[in-house]
C-alpha positions as CSV (number, residue, x, y, z in Angstrom):
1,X,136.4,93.3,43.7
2,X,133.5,91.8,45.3
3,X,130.6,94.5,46.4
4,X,129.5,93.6,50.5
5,X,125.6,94.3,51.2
6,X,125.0,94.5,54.7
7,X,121.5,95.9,54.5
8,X,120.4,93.3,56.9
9,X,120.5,94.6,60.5
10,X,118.9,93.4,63.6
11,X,115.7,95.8,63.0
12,X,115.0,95.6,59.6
13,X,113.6,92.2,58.3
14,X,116.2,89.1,56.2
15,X,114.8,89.1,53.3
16,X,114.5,85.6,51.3
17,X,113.9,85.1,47.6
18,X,111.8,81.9,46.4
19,X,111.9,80.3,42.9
20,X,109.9,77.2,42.6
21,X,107.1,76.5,39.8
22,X,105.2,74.0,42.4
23,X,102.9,76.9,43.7
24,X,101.8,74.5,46.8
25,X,105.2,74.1,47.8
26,X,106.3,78.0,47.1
27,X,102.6,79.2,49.0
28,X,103.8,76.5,52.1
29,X,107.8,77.9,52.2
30,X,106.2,81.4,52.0
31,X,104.0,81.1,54.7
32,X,106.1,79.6,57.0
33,X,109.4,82.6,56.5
34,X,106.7,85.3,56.5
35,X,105.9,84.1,60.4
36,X,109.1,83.6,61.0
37,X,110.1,87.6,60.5
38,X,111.1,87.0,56.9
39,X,110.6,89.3,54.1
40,X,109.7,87.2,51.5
41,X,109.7,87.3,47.6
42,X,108.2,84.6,46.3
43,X,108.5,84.0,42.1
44,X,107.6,80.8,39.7
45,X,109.9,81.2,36.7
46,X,113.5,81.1,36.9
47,X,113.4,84.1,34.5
48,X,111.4,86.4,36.8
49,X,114.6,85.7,39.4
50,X,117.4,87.3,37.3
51,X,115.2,90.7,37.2
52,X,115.1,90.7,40.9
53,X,118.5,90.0,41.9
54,X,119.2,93.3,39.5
55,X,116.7,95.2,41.9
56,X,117.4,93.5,44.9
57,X,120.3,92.2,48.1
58,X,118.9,88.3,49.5
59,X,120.7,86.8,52.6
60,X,119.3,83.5,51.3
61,X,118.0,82.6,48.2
62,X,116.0,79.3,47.6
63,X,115.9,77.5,43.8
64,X,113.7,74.7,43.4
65,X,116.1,72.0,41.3
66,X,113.5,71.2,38.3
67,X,112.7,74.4,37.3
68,X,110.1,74.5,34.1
69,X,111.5,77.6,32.3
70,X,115.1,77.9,33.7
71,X,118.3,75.3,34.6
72,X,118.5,75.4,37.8
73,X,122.3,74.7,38.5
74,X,122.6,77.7,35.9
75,X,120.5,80.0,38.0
76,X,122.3,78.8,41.1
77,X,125.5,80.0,39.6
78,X,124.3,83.6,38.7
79,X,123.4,83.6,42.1
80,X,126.4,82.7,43.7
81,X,128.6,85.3,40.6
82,X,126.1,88.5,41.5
83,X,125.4,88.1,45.1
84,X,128.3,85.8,46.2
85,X,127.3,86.3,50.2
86,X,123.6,85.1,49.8
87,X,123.5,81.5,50.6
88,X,121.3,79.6,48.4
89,X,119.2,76.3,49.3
90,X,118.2,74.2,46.4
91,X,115.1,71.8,46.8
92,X,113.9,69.1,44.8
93,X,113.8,65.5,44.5
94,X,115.5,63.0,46.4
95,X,118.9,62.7,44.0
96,X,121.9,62.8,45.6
97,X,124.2,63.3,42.2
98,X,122.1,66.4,41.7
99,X,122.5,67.2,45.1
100,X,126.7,66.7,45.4
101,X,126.5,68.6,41.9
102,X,124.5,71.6,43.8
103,X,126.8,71.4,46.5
104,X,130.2,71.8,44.6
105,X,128.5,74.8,42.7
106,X,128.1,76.4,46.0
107,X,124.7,75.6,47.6
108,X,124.7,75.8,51.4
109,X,122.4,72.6,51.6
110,X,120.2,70.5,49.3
111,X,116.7,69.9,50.9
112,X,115.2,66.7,49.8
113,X,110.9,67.1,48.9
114,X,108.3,66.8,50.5
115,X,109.8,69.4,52.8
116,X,109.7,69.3,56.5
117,X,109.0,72.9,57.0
118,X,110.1,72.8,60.3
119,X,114.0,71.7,59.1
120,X,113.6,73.9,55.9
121,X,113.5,77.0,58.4
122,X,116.4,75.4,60.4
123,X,118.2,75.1,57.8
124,X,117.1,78.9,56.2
125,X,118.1,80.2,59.7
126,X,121.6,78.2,59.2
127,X,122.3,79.6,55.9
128,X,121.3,83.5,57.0
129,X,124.1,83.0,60.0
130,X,126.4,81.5,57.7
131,X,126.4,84.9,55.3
132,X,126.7,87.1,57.8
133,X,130.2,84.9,59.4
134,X,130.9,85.4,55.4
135,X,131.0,89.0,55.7
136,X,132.9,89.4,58.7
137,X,135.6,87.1,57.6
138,X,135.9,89.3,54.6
139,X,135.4,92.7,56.1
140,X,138.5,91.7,58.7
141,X,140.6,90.0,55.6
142,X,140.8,86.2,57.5
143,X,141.3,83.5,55.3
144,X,138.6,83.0,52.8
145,X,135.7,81.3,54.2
146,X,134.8,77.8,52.7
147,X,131.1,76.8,52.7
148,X,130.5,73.4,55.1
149,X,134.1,72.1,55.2
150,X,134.5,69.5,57.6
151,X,137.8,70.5,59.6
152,X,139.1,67.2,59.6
153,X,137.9,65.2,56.4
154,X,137.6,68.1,53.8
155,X,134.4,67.1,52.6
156,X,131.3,69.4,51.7
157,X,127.9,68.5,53.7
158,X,125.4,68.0,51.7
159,X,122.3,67.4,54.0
160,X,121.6,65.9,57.5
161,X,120.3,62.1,57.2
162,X,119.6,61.5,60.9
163,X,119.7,62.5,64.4
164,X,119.7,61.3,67.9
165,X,121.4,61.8,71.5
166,X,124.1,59.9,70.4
167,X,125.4,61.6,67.6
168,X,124.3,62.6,63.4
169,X,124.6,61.2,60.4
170,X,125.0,63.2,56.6
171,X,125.1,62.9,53.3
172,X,128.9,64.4,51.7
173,X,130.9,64.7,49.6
174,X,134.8,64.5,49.3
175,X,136.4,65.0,45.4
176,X,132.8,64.6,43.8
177,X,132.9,60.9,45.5
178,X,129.4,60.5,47.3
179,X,130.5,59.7,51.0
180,X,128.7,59.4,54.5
181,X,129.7,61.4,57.5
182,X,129.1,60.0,61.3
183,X,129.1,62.6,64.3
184,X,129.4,60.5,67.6
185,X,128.4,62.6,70.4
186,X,129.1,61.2,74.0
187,X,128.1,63.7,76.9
188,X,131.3,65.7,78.6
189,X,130.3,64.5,82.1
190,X,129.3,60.8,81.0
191,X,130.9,58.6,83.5
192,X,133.8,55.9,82.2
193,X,133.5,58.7,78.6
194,X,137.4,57.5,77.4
195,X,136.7,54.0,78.6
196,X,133.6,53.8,75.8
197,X,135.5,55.7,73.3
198,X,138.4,53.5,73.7
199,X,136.3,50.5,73.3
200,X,134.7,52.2,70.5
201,X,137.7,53.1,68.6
202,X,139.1,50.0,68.7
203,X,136.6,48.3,67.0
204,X,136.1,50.9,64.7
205,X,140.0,50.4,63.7
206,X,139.8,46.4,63.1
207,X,136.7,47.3,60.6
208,X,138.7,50.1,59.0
209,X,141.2,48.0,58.1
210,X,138.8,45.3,56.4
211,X,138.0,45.4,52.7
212,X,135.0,43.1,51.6
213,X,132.3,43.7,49.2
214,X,129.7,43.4,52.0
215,X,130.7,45.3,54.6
216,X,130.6,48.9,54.3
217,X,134.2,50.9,54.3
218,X,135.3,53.1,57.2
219,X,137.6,55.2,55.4
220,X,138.9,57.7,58.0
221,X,138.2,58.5,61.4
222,X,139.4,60.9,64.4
223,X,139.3,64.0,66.2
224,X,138.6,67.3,64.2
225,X,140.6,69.9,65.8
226,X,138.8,71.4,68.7
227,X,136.6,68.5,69.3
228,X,135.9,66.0,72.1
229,X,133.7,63.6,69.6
230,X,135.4,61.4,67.0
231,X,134.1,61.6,63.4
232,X,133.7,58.8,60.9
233,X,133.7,59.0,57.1
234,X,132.0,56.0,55.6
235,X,131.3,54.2,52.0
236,X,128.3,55.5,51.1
237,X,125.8,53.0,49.6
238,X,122.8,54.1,47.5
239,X,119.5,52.5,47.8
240,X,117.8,51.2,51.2
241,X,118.0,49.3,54.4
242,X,116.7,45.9,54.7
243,X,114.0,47.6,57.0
244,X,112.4,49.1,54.3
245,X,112.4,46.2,51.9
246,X,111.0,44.1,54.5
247,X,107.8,46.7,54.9
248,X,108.0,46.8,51.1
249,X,107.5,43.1,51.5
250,X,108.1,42.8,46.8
251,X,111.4,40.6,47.0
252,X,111.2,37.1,45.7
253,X,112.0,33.8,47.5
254,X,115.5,33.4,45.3
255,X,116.4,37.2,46.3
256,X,115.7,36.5,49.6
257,X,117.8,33.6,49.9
258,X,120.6,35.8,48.0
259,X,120.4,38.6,50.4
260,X,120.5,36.2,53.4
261,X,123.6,34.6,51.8
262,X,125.4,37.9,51.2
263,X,124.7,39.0,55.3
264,X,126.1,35.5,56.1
265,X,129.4,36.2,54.3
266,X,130.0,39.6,55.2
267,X,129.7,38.8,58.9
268,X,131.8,35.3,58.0
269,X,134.0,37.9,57.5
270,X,134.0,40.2,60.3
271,X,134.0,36.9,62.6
272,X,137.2,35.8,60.6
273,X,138.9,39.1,61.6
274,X,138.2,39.7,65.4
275,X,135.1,41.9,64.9
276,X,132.0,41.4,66.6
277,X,129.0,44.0,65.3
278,X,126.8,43.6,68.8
279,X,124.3,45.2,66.6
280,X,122.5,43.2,64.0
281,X,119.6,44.8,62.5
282,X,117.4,45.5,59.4
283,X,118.4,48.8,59.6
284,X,122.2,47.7,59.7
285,X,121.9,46.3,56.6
286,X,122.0,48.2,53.5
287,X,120.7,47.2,49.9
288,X,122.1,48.7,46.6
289,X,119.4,49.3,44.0
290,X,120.9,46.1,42.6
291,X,120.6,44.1,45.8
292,X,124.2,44.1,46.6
293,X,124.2,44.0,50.9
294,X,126.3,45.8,52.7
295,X,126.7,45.2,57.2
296,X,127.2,48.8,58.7
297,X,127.6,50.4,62.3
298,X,130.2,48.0,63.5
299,X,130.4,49.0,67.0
300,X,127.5,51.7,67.4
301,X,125.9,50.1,69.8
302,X,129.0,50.0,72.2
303,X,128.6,53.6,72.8
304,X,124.7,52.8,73.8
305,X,125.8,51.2,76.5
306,X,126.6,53.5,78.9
307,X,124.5,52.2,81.9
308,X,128.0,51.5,83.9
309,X,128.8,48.4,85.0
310,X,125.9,45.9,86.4
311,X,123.7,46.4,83.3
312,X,122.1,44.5,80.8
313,X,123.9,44.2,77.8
314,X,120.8,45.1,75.4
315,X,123.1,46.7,72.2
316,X,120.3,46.3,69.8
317,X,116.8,46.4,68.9
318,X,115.1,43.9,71.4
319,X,113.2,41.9,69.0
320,X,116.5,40.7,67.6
321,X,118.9,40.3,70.5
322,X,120.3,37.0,71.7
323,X,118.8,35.6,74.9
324,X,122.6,36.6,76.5
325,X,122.2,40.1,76.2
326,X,119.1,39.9,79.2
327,X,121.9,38.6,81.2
328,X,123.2,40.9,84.0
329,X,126.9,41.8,83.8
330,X,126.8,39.5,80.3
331,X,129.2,40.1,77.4
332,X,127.7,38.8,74.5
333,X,130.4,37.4,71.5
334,X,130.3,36.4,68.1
335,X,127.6,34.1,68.7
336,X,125.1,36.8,69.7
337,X,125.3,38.4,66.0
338,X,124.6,34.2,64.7
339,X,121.1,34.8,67.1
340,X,120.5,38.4,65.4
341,X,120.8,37.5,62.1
342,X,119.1,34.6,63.1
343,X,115.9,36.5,63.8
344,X,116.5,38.7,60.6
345,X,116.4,35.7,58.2
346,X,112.9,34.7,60.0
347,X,111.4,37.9,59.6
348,X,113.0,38.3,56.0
349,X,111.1,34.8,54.6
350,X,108.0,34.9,57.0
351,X,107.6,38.5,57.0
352,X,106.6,38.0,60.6
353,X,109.2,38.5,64.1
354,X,110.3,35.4,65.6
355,X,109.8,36.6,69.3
356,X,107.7,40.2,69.2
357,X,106.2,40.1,73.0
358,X,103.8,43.6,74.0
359,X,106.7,44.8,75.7
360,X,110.4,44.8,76.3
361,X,110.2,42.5,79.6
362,X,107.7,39.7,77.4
363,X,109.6,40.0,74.2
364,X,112.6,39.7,76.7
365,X,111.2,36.3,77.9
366,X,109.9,35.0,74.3
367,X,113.7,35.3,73.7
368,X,115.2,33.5,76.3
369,X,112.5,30.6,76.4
370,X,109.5,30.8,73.2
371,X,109.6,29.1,70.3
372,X,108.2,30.5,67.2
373,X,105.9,28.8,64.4
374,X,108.3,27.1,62.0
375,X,109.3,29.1,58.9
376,X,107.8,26.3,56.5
377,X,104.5,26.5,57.9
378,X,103.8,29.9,57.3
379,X,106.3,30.1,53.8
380,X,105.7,26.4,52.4
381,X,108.6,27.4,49.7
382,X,111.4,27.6,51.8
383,X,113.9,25.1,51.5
384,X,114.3,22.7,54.5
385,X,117.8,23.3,54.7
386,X,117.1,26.8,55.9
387,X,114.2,26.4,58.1
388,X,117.1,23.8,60.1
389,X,119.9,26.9,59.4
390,X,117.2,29.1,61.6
391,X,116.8,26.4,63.9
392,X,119.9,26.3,64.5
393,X,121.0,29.9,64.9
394,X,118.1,30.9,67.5
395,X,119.3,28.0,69.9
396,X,119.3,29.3,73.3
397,X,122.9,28.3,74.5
398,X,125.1,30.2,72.6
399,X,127.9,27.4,72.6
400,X,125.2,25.3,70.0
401,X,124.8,27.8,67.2
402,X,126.9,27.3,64.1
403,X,130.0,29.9,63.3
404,X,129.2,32.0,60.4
405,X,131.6,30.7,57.5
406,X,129.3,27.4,58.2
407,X,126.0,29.2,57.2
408,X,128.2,30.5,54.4
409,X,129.3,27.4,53.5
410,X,125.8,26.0,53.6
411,X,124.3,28.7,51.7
412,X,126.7,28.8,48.8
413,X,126.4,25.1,48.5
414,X,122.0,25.4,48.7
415,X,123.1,28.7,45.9
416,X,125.3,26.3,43.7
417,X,123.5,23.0,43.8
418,X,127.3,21.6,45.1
419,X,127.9,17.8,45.5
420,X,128.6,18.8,49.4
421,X,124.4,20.2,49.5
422,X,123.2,16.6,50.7
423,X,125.5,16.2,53.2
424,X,125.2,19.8,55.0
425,X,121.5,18.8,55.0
426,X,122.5,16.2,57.1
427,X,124.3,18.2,59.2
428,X,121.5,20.7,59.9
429,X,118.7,18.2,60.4
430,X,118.6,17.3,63.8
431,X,116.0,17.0,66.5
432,X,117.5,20.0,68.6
433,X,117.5,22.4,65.3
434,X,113.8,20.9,64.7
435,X,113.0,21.4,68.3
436,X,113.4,25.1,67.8
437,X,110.2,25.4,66.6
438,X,106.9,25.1,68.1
């Protein structure tokens, strides 16, 4: 029979136990509770931490994942088995297999280091709210309470990734399989709300039923019981976004080319099926730590559009949307992802923007009438072929660019050395693709 502390009352001070052999980290952590109204105990050895929980009732307990004299998912467990209603927050690294394991062993959260102190205490505050729901649900024999369940998917949170107005993102888990979670959050009053949704959902049903290696899985979606907002669960792909590789600036010509060819076929794909993304970006495109890409947020951007009708149709980042988003009242098609991923494959062999303007209404412009520096004269390596693929993709009039099964086509055949390579480079090199350029 479990033994209920509730020693915690509104004028006596939570108390929190720390266990983490980094003394910056455990002096920072300590700091910041003890002005928050936290009693704190603060200790460096894992085997210091049994001796207090014999002495001592924690409505959170934090464990520090690489302990030096004590395994931490064992010290997490004789946590959980002597004071099963303290919550407990492991820290460490950024790992997420240590961090599902952590989870399923009954850690409220996993906090990734170097800590943002101002989350960490979010999250401490989370946890100390959580224990005392714990107890109440016992104390009035409810149905047992189960730590972070999502109501609808059944999967364990691990940690927040991201945040913004329009919804969150985090890191979960579902059967030990490493998954990612999407929030959308659309404002009650929001005029035309269903009409976005609708548009939304509809979308995110054509990419839920596609299955190809380089376009990230939607495998559920709906309405959790209670709730206005539809949640995603999503394939979750370990390593980075094409963002960061780009500022990392390390890949090599042939990997560049390999990347560019993978983003060509997955959206070959989409194209194939009826599915527009609207949203082509770096950060849309995710890299597994063996360079494997992988297109994601199909239809995000639909839900940033909420001006109402008589609006610009700007769905992405402005340094890589198609001149035919500017237009008012314009609906931009396939053709407007061939422009995006246009000005991605210039950035991602120049390492420089095609059309980057001081400000939204000059980058705006650049769009709809600059021409940038051709690739070749700033990366002499790059195969003609592709400097006349570019050209071709940022033309102005969306009714000249190529579909994207022929940039496939073209870059498996530039990949493969084909007999067909000679005549494709035909087909690209033409004044108006060498005209894109100034």
């Amino acid at each position: 029979m479990k033994t209920i502390s509730t020693h915690t009352t509104e004028n006596s001070q939570p108390r929190i136990l720390l266990i983490d052999h980094t003394l910056s980290d455990l002096d920072a952590m300590g700091t910041a509770l003890r002005k928050a109204g936290w009693h704190v105990d603060a200790l460096s050895q894992g085997a210091d931490a049994i001796l207090m929980l014999a002495g001592a009732d924690y409505d959170v307990i934090v464990i520090e994942a690489h302990l030096s004299d004590f395994e931490s998912l064992g010290l997490l467990r004789i946590c959980r088995d002597r004071q099963p209603y303290t919550e407990v927050i492991m820290t460490g690294e950024q790992n997420y297999d240590l961090a599902i394991e952590a989870v399923k062993k009954g850690a409220f959260q996993y906090e990734p280091k170097p800590l943002n102190l101002t989350k960490f205490l979010e999250k401490v505050k989370e946890a100390f709210a959580l224990r005392g729901e714990a107890i109440k649900m016992d104390l009035t024999q409810t149905a047992q309470f189960t730590i972070q369940e999502h109501p609808l998917l059944g999967c364990n949170i691990v940690c927040q990734l991201s945040k913004s107005r329009m919804g969150e993102t985090s890191f979960a888990e579902k059967n030990g399989k490493p998954l990612v979670i999407r929030r959308i959050r659309l404002p009650e009053d929001l005029p035309d709300r269903m009409a976005h949704l609708d548009s939304f959902l509809k979308v995110v049903d054509l990419v839920s039923k596609l299955n190809h290696k380089h376009l990230t899985r939607i495998f559920e979606y709906g309405f959790p019981e209670g709730m206005e907002n539809p949640v995603l669960l999503i394939e979750f792909v370990k390593g980075k976004d094409l963002g960061v590789c780009l500022a990392e600036n390390i890949l090599s010509l042939s990997e560049r080319l390999e990347i560019f060819r993978q983003m060509a076929a997955g959206l070959s794909f989409a194209h194939s099926s009826g599915v527009v993304h609207h949203n082509i970006k770096p950060s849309n495109v995710l890299l597994s730590e063996d360079l494997k890409v992988k297109l994601t947020d199909f239809g995000i951007s639909l839900l940033r559009d909420i001006a109402g009708s008589g609006s610009i149709s700007l769905r992405g980042l402005p340094f890589y949307s198609a001149p035919e988003c500017f237009v008012v009242g314009g609906n931009p098609h396939a053709a407007a992802d061939i422009f995006s991923l246009g000005t991605i494959g210039y950035e991602l062999f120049t390492g420089e923007k095609a059309f980057r303007g001081t400000s939204m209404a000059e980058t705006a412009e650049l769009l709809k009438t600059g021409k940038p520096p051709a690739p070749r004269s700033l990366l002499p390596s790059l195969p003609p072929l592709v400097e006349n693929m570019l050209g071709a993709m940022l033309n102005k009039n969306p009714d000249e660019r190529p579909q994207a099964d022929d940039l496939c086509s073209a870059l498996e055949s530039l990949k493969n050395n084909s007999e067909m390579l000679s005549t494709i480079e035909q087909h690209f090199d033409t004044p108006e693709n060498r005209a894109a350029w100034h």
